[in-house]
ROLUM-157956 format. One line per 2 residues: number of its first residue (from 1); their letters; for each residue x, y, z of N, C-alpha, C. Coordinates in steps of 0.02 Angstrom, whole numbers, plus 32768, in hexadecimal, padded with zeros to 4 digits. Layout:
<pts>
NUM = A = X/Y/Z/X/Y/Z/X/Y/Z  ...
</pts>
This chain:
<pts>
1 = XX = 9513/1D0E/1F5F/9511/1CED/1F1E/9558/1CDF/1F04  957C/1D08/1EFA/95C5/1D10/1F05/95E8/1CCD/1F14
3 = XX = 95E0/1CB9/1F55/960F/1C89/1F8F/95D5/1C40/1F62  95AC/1C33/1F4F/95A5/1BFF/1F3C/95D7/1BE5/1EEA
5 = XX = 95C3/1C0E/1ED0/95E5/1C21/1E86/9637/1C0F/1E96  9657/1C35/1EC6/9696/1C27/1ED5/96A8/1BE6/1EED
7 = XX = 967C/1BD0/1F1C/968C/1B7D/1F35/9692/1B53/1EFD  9647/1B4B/1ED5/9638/1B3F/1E98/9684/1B24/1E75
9 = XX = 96A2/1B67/1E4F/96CD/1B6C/1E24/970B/1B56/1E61  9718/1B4E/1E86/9763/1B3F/1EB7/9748/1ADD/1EAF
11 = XX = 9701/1ABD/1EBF/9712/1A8B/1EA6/9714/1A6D/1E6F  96F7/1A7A/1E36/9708/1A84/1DF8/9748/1A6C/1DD4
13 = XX = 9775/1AB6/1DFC/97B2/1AAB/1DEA/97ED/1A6C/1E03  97D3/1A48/1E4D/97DA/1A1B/1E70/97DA/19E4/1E44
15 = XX = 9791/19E2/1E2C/9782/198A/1E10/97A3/199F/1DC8  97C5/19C9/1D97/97C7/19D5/1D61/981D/19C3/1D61
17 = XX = 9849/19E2/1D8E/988E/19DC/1D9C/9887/1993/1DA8  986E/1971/1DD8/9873/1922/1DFE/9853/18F0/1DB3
19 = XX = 982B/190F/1D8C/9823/18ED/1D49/985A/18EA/1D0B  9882/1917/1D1B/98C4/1913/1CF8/98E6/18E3/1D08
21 = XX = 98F9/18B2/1D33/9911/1895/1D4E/9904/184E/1D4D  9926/1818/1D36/991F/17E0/1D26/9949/17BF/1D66
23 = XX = 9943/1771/1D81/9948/1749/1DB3/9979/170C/1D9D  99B1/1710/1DCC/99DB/16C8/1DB0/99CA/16B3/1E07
25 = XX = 99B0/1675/1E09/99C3/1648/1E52/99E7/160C/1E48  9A20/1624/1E73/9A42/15E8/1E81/9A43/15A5/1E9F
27 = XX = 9A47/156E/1EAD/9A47/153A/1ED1/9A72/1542/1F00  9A68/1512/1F41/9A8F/1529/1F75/9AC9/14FE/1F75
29 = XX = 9AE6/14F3/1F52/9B3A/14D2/1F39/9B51/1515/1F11  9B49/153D/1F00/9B5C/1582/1EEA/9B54/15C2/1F01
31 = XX = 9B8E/15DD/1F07/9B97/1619/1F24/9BA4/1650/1EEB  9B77/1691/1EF4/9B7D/16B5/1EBF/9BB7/16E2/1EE1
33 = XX = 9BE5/16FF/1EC8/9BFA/172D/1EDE/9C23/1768/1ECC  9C0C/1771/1E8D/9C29/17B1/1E61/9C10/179F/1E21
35 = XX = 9BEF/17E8/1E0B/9BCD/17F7/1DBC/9BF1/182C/1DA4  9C15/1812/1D7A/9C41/1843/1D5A/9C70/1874/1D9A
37 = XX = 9C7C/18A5/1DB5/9C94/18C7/1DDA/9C83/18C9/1E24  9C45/18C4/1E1A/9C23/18C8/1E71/9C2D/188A/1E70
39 = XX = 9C41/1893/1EB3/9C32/184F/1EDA/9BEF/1841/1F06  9BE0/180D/1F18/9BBF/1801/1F2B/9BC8/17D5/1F7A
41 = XX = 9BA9/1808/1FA7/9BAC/1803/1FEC/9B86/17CE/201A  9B88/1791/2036/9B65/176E/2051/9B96/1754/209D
43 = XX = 9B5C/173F/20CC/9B73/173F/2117/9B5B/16E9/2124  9B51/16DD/216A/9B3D/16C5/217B/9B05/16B5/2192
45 = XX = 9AE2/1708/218E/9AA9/1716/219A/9A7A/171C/2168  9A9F/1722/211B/9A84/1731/20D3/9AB0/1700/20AD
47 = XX = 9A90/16D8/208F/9AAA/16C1/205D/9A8C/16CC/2021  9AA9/16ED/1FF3/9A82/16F6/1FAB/9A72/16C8/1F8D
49 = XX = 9A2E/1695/1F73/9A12/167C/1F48/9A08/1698/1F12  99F6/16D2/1EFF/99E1/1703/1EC4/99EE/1745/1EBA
51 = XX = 9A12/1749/1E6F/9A23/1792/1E68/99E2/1799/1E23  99D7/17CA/1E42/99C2/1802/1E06/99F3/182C/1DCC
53 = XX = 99CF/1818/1D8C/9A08/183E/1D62/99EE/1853/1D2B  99EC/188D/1D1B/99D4/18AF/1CCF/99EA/188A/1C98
55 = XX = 99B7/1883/1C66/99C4/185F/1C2C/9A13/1870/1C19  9A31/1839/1BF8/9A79/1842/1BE2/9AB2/181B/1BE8
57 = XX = 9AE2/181B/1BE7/9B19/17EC/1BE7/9B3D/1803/1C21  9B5D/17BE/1C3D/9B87/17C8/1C78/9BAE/179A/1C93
59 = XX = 9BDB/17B3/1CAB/9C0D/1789/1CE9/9C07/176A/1D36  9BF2/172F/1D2E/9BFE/172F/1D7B/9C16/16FF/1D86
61 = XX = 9C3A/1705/1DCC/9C74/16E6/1DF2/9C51/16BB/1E18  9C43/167D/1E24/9C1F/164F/1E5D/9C67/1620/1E6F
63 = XX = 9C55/15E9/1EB0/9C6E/15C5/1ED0/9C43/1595/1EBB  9C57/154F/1ED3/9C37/151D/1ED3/9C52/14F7/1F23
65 = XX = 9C10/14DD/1F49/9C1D/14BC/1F8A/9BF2/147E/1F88  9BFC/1449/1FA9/9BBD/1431/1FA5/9BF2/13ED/2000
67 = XX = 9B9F/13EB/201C/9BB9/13B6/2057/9BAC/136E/2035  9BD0/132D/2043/9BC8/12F0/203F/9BD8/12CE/2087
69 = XX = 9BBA/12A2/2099/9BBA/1266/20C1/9C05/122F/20B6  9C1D/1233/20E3/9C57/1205/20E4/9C42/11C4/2102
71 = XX = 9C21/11D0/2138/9BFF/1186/2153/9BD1/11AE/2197  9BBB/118A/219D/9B6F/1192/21EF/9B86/11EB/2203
73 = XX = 9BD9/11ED/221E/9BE6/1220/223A/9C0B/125C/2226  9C2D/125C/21ED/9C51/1278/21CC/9C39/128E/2179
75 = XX = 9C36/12D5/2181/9C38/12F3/214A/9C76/130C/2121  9C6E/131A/20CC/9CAB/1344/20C0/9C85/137B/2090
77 = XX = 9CA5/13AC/208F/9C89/13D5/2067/9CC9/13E5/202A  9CA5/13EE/1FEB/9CC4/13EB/1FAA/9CC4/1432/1F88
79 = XX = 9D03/1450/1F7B/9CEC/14AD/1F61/9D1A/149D/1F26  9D0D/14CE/1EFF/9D30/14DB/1EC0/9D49/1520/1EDA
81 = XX = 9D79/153E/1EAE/9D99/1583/1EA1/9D68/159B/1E99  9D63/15D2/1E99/9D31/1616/1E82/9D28/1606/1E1E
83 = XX = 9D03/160A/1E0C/9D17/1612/1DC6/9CD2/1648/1D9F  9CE5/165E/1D68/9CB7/1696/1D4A/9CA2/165F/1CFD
85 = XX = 9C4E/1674/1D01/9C30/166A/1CBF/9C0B/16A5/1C88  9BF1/1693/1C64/9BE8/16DF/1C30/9B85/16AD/1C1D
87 = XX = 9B6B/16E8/1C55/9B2F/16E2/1C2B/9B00/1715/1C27  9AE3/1715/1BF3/9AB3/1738/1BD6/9A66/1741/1BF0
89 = XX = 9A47/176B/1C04/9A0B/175F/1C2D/99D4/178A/1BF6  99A1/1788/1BC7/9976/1795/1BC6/993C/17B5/1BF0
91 = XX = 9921/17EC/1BC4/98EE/1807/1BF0/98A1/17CF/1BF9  9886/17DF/1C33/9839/17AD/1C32/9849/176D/1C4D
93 = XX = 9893/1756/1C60/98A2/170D/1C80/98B4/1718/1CB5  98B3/16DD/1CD8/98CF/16D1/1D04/98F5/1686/1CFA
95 = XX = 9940/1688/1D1F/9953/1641/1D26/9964/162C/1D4F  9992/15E1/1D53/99AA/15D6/1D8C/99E2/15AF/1D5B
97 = XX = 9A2C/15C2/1D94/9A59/157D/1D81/9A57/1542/1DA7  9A6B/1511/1D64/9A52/14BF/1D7B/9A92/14A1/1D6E
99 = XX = 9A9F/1461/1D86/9AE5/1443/1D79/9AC6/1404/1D8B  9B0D/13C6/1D6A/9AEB/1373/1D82/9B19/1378/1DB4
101 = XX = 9AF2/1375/1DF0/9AFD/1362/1E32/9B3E/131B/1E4D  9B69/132D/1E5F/9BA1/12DD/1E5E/9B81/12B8/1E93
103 = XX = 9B7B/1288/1E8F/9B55/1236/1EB7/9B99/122D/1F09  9BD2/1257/1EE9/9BEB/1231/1F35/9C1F/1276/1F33
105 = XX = 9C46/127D/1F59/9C7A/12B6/1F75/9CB9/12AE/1F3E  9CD7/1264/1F2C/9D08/1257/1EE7/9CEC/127E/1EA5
107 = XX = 9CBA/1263/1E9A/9C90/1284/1E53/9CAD/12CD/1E61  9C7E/12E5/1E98/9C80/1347/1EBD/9CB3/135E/1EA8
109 = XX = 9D02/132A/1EC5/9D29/1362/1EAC/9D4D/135F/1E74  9D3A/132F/1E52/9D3F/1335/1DF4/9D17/136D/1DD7
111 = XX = 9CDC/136D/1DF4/9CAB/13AA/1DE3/9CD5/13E2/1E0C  9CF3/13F3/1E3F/9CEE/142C/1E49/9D47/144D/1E2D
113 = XX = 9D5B/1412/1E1E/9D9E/1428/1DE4/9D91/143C/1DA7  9D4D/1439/1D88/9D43/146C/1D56/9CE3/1463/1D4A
115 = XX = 9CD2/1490/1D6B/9C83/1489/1D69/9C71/1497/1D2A  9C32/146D/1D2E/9BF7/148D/1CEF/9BCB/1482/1D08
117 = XX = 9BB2/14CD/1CEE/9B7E/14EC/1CF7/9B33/1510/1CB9  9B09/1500/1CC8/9AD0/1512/1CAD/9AA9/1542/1CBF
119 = XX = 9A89/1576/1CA0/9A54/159E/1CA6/9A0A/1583/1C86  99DC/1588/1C9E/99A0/156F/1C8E/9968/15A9/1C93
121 = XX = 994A/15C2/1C64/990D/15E4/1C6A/98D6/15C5/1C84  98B5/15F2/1CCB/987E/15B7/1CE8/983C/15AC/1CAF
123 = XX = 9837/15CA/1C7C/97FE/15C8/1C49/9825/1589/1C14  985D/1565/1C1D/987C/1556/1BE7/9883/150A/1C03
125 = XX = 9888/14D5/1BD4/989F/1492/1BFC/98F7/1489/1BEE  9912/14B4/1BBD/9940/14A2/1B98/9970/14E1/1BCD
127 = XX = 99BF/14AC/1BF0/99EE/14CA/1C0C/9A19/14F1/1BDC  9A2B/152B/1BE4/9A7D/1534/1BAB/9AB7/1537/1BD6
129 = XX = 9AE0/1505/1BBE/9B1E/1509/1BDF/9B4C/1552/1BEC  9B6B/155F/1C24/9B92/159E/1C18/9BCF/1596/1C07
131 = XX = 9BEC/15BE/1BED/9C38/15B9/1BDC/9C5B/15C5/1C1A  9C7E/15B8/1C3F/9CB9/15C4/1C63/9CFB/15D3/1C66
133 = XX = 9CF5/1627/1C7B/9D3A/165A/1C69/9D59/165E/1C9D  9DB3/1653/1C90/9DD7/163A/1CC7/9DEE/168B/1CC5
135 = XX = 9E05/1694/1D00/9E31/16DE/1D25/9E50/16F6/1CE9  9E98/16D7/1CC4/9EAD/16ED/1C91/9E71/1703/1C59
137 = XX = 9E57/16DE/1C57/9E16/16F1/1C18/9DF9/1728/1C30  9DF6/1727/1C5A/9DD7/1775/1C97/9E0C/17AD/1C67
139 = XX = 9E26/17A5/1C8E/9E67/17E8/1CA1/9E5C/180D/1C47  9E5E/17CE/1C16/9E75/17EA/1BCA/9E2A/17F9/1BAB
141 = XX = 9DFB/17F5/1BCA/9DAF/1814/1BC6/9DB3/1840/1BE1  9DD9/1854/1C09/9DBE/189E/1C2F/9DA4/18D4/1C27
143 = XX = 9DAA/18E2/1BED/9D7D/1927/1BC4/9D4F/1907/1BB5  9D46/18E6/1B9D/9CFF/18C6/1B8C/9CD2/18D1/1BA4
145 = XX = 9CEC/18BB/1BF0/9CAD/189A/1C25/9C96/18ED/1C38  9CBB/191F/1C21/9CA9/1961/1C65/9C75/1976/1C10
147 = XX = 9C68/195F/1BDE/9C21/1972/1BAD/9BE2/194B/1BCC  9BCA/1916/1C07/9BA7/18F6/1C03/9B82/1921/1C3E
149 = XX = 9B26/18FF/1C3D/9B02/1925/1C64/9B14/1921/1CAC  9B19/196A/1CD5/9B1D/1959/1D1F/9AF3/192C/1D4F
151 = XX = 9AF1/191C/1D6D/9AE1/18D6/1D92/9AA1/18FB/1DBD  9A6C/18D4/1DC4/9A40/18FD/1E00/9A4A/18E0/1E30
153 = XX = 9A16/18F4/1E73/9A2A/18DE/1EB7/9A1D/1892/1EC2  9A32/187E/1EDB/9A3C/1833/1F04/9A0B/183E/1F29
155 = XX = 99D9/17ED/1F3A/99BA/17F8/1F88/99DE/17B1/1F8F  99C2/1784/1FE0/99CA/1741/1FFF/997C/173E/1FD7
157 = XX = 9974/16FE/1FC0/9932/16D9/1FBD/9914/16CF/1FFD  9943/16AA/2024/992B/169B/2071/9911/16D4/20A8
159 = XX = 98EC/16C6/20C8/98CD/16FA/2114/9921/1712/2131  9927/1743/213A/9964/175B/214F/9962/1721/21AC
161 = XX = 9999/170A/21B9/9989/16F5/2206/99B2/1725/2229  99A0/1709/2271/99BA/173D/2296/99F1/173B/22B7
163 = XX = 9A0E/1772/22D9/9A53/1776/22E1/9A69/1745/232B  9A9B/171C/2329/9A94/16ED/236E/9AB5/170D/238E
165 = XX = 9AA8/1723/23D2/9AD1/1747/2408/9B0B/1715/2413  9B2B/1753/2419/9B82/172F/2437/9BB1/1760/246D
167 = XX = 9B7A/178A/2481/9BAB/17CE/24B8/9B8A/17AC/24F8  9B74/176B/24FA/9B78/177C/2544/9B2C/1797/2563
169 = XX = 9B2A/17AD/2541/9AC7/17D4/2572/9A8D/17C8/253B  9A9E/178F/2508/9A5C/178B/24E6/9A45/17A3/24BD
171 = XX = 9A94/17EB/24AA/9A8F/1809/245F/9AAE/1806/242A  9AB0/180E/23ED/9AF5/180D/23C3/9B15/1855/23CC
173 = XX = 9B5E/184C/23CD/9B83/188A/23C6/9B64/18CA/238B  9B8A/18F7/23AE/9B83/194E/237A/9BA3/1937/2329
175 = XX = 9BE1/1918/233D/9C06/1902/22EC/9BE2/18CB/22C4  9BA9/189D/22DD/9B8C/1865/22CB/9B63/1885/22A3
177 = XX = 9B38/18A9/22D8/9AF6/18C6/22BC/9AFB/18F2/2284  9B45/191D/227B/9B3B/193E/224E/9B5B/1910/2203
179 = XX = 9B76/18FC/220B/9B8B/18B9/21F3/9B4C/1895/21CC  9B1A/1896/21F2/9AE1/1865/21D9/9AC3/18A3/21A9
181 = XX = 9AC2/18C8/21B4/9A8F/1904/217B/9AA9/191A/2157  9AF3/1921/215A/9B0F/192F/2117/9B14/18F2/20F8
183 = XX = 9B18/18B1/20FE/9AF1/1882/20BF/9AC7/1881/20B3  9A85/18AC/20E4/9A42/189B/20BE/9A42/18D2/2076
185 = XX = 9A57/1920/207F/9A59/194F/2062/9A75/1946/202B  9A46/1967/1FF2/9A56/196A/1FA1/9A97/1982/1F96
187 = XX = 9AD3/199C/1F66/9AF4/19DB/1F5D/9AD6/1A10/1F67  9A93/1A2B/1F56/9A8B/1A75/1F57/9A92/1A76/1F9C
189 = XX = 9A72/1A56/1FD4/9A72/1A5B/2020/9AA5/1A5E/202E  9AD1/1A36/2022/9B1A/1A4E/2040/9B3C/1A72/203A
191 = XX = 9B3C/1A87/1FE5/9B4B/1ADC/1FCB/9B29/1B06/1FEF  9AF4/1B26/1FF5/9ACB/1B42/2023/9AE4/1B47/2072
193 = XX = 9AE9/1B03/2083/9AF2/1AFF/20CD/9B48/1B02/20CB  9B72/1B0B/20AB/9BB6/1B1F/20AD/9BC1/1B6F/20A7
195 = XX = 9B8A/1B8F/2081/9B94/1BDF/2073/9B76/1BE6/20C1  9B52/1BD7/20E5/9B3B/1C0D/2113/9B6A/1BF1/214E
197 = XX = 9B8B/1BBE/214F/9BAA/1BB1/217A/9C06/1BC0/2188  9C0B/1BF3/2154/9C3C/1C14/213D/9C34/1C64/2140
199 = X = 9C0B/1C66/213E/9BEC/1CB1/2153/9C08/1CD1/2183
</pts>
């Protein structure tokens, strides 16, 4: 009677923690890659579409990339600097950031010399623009930012794919493979899997 009661309450506590947790997805012209302090880890094998994040205010650092067509055979691809925005996430939403898309690779890199960017609640039709905080604006926030809520775990939206052999016999390397699971792994896993591997 016991061991049911216990399962019981272990998922419970599962769906109750993962309900704390509100959803930003990104578009794939954006790269998330730091909320406030953590960074945020992505491969080739993971690319983050969506972080999870407890209601609250926050920092994050994205890229902007996007490919255009030069003619039949030739592509170029268009990036901006890294840059950080300040937004606010509510509990019970979920969003996504949205941006107007540039029509040709010239537009791109006018856009990617100083992006704007939008957050959109998927329950909401109405975008809010984000503000955009440059490094200096960083640095002279710095106390600030270490009052705001800690960040929860990251997943990939996408099916994780699999690792392409490159040793030669049809496997991926020892450094690949471990390589690939420490991006799949939360912080606590890697905290965890750093204490016993120090042992």
């Amino acid at each position: 009677m016991l061991k049911p009661i216990l399962i019981g309450s272990a998922v419970a506590l599962l769906l109750s923690s993962s309900a704390n947790a509100e959803n930003i997805h990104f578009p794939e012209e954006f790269v998330p890659l730091q909320v406030g302090d953590r960074i945020l880890e992505s491969s080739l094998f993971s690319r983050i579409d969506d972080v999870e994040l407890a209601p609250g205010t926050y920092q994050l650092k994205l890229k902007y990339t996007d490919l255009y067509e030069d003619d039949y055979d030739t592509h170029e691809v268009v990036e901006s600097e890294p840059f950080w925005v300040n937004v606010t996430i509510e509990a019970g939403k979920d969003y996504t950031l949205v941006f107007n898309r540039a029509e040709n690779a010239v537009s791109a890199k006018v856009f990617a010399e100083a992006p704007q960017v939008s957050l959109k609640a998927k329950s909401s039709a109405v975008a809010i623009p984000l503000s955009v905080v440059s490094n200096t604006q960083l640095a002279s926030n710095k106390p600030a930012m270490q009052n705001t809520v800690p960040a929860g775990p990251s997943r990939p939206s996408q099916p994780i794919k699999p690792i392409a052999p490159i040793n030669g016999k049809g496997m991926p390397s020892a450094p690949q493979m471990l390589d690939f699971w420490w991006q799949q792994a939360t912080a606590t896993e890697r905290k965890a899997f750093l204490e016993k591997v120090t042992k």
